[in-house]
Wavefront OBJ file of the C-alpha trace (Angstrom):
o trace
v 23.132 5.661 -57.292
v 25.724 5.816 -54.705
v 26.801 9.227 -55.022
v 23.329 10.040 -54.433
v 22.396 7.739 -51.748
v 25.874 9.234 -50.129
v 24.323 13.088 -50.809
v 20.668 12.022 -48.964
v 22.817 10.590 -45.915
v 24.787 14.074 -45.589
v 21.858 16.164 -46.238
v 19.778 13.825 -43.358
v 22.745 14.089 -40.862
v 23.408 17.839 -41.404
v 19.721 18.314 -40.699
v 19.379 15.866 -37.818
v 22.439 18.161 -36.365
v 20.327 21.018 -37.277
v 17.184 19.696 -35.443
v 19.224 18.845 -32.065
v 21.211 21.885 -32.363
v 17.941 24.117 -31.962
v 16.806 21.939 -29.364
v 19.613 22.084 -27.228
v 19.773 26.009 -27.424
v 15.784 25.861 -26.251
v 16.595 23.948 -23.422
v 19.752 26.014 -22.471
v 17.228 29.180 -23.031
v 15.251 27.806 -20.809
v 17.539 26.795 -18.224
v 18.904 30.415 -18.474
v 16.353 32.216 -15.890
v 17.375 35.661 -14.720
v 19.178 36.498 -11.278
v 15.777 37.850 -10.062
v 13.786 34.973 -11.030
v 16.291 32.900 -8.900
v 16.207 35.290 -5.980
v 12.314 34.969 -6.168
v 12.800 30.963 -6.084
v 15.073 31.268 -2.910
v 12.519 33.575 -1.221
v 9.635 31.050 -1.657
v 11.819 28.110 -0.470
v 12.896 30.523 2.913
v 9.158 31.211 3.412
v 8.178 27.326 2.903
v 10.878 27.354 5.664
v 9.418 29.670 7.885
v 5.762 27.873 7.784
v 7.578 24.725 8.523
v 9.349 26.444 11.505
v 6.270 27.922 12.507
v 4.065 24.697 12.363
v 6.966 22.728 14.591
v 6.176 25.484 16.876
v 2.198 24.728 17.459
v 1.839 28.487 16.165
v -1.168 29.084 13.532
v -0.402 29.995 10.120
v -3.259 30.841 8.926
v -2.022 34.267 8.385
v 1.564 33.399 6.749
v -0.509 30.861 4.319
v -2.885 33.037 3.153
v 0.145 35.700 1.707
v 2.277 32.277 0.884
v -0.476 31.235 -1.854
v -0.573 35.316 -2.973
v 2.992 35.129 -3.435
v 3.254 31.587 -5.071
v 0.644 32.759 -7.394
v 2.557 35.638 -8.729
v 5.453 33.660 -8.764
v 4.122 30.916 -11.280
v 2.494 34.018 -13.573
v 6.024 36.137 -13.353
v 7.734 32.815 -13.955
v 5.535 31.430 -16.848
v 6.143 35.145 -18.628
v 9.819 35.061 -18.801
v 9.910 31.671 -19.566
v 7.752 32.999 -23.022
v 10.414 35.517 -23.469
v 8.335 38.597 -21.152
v 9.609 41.008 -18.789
v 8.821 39.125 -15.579
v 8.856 41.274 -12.295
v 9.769 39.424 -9.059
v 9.224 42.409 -6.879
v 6.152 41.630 -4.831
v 7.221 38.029 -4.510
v 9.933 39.030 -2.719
v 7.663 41.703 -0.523
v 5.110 38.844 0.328
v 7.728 36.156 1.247
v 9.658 39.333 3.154
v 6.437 39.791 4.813
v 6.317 35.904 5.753
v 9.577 36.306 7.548
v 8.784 39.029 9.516
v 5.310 37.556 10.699
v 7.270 33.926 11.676
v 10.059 36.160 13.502
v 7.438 38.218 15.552
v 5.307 34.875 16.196
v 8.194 33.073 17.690
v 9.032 36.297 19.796
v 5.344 36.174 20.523
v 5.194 32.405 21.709
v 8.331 32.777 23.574
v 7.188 35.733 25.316
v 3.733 34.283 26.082
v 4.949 31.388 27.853
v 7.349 33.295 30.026
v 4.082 35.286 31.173
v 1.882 32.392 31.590
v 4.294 30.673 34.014
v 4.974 34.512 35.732
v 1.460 34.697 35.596
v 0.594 31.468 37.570
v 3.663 31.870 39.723
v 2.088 35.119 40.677
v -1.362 33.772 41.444
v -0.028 31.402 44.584
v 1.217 35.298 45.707
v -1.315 37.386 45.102
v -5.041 37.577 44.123
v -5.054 38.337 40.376
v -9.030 37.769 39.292
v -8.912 41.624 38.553
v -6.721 41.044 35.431
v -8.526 37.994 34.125
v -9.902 40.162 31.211
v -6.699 41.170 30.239
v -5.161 37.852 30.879
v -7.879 36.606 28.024
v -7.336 39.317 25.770
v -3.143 38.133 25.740
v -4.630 34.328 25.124
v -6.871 35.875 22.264
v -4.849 37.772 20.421
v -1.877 35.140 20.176
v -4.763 32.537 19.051
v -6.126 34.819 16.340
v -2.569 35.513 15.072
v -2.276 39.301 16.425
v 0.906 38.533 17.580
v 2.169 42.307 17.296
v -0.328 42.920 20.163
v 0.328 39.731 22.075
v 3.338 41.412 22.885
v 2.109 44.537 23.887
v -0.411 42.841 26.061
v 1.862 41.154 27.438
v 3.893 44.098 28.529
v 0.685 45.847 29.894
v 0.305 42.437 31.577
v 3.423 42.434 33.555
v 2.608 45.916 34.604
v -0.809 45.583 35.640
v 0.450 42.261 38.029
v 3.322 44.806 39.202
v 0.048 46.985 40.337
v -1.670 44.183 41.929
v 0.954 42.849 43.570
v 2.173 46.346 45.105
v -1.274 47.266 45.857
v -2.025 43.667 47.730
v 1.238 44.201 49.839
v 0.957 47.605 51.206
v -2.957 46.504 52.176
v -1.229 43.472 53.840
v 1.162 45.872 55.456
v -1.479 47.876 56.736
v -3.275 44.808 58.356
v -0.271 43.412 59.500
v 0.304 46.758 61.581
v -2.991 47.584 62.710
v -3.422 43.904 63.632
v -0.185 44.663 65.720
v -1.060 47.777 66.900
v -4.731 46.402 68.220
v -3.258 43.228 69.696
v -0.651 45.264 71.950
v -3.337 47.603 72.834
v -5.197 44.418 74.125
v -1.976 42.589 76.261
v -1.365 46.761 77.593
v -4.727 47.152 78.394
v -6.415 43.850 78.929
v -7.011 43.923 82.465
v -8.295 47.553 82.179
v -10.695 46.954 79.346
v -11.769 43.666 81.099
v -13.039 45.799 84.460
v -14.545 47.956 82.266
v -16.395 45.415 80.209
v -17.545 44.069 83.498
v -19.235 47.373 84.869
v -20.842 48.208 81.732
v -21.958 44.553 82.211
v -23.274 45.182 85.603
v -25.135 48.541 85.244
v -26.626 47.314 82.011
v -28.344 44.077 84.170
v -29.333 46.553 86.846
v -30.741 49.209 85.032
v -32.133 46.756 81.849
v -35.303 47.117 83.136
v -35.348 50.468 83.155
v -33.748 51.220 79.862
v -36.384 48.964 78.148
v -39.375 50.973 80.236
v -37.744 53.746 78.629
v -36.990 52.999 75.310
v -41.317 52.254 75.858
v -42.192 55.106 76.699
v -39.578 57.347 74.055
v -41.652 54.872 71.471
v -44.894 55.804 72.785
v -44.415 59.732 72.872
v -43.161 59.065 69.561
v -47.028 57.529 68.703
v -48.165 60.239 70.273
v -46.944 63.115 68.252
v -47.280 61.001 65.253
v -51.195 61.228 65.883
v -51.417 64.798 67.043
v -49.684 65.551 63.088
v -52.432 63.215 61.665
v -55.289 65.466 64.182
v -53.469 68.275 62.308
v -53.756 67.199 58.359
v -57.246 66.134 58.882
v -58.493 69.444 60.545
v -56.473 71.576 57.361
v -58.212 68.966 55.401
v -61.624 69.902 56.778
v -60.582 73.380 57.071
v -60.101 73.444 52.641
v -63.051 71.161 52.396
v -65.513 73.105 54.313
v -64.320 76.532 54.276
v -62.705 77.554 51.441
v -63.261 74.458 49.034
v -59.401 73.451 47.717
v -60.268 70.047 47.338
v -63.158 68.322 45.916
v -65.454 66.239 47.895
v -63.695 62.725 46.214
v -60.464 63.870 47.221
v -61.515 64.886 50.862
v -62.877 61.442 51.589
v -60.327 59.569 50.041
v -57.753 61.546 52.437
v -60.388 60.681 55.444
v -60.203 57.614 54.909
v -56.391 57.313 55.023
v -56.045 59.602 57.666
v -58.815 57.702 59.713
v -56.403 54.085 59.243
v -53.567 55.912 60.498
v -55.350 57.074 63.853
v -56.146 53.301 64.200
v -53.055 51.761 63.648
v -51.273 54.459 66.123
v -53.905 53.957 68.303
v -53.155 50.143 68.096
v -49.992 50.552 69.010
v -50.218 52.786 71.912
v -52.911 50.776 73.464
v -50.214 47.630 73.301
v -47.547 49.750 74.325
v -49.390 50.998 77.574
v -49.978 47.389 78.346
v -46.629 46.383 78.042
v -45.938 49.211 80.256
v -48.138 48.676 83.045
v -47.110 44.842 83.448
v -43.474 45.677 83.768
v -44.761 48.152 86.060
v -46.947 45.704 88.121
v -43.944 42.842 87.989
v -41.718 45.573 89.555
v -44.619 46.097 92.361
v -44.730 42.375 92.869
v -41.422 42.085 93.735
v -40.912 44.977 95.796
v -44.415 43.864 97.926
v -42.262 40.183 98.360
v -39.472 42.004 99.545
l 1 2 3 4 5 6 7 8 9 10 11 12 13 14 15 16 17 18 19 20 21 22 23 24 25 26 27 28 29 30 31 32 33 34 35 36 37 38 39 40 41 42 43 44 45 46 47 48 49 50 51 52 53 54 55 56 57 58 59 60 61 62 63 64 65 66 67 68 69 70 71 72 73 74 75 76 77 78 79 80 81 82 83 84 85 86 87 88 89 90 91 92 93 94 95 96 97 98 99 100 101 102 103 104 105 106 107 108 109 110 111 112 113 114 115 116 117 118 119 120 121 122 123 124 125 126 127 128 129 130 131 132 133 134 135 136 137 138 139 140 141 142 143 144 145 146 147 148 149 150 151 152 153 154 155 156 157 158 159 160 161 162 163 164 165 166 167 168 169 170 171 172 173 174 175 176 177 178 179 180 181 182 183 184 185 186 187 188 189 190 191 192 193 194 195 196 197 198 199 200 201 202 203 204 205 206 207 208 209 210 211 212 213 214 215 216 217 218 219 220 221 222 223 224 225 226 227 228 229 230 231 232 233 234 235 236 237 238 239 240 241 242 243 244 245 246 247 248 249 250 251 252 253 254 255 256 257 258 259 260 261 262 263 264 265 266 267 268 269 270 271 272 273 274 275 276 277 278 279 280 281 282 283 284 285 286 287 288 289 290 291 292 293
């Protein structure tokens, strides 16, 4: 009985060995990953450190979170097949988390660059009048916002050129200004007392001969009426003339024209009776006072 209760306790403890044996080498398999499942791991950490850096930073990452959870994906698949013993490829984890970097580096270039220009920008609006470029100022906000951070920064370039334009274009108008404003003004303190007699003679003949210049202004206005209704005499006699004589127009037409023609005469005629009014009464004033001289 003892030898073989002494056998069963050997056979137990060489299996129990057995048993932990095999369980140790699973876990040591499994501890055993490959260099490029490591390298993968490192690569998602870096780009869980970019996000991070980025978020600190007040910069979206909508863009950088959207390849993140592509790349974790493929990382848990590739993972979970060489853990079974498959051929795992780690190759466009790396390219997404790559791809991660490179966005974060160009963002923080981006939001760097964009508040440089913002306080250029304002610094340059106390100079000079920028409302030109506030499309292009939007577009720079825009893009940064929507994650186009490659273009922010070519905005932003084209942005510091197009206030360089501005700016140069403002100054030689103010230039200009500044020496015609010059030029004028010493014209003035040469000339002032010259241009002042001058001013006062033109000043004096116009109050002597007002009178007359309005009387004749009246009358240019009234020949004017005058030849005005001679032309109308003259379309409604060739109006007659194809009516009548050689029937061009229809009877419709020809009294419709009559009828226009005929307002026209009265509304010159309207006029030139006022005018001649206006005339005589200067006229007669100017009588007056000469009689009461």
């Amino acid at each position: 009985m003892k030898n073989k209760l002494a056998y069963r306790t050997v056979v137990f403890l060489i299996l129990l060995f057995g048993i932990l044996l095999i369980s140790i080498s699973n876990i040591s398999a499994l501890n055993q990953l490959s260099n490029e499942s490591i390298n993968a791991k490192n690569a998602m950490d870096q780009a869980e450190k970019d996000i991070s850096e980025m978020i600190s930073k007040n910069i979206s990452i909508k863009r950088v979170n959207e390849t993140y959870q592509e790349a974790l994906q493929l990382y848990s698949a590739q993972l979970s097949l060489e853990e079974k013993g498959g051929r795992a490829n780690y190759k466009l984890v790396n390219e997404y988390a790559s791809k991660i970097d490179s966005i974060k580096k160009t963002a923080l270039e981006a939001n760097d660059e964009l508040r440089v220009f913002l306080k250029n920008y304002e610094d340059s609006k106390k100079k000079a009048n920028l409302s030109e470029m506030q499309s292009d100022y939007n577009q720079i906000i825009l893009s940064f916002n929507e994650e186009r951070f490659e273009d922010t920064l070519k905005s932003i370039k084209k942005g510091y050129d197009r206030i360089s334009e501005i700016q140069s274009s403002q100054t030689a108008i103010n230039s200009i200004y500044l020496v015609t404003s010059r030029s004028i003004k010493n014209f003035f303190i040469k000339n002032g007392i010259k241009i002042i007699v001058i001013i006062a003679i033109v000043f004096i003949l116009l109050l002597i001969f007002w009178n007359s210049l309005i009387k004749l202004k009246m009358r240019i206005k009234l020949n004017n009426l005058i030849i005005q209704k001679n032309a109308v005499n003259g379309l409604i006699k060739e109006m007659q003339k194809n009516y009548f004589k050689t029937r061009k127009i229809s009877e419709s037409e020809y009294k419709i024209k009559l009828k226009r023609y005929e307002e026209l005469i009265r509304d010159i005629d309207r006029q030139i009776m006022i005018l001649k009014e206006e005339i005589f009464k200067k006229n007669l004033i100017k009588q007056n006072k000469k009689f009461k001289e």
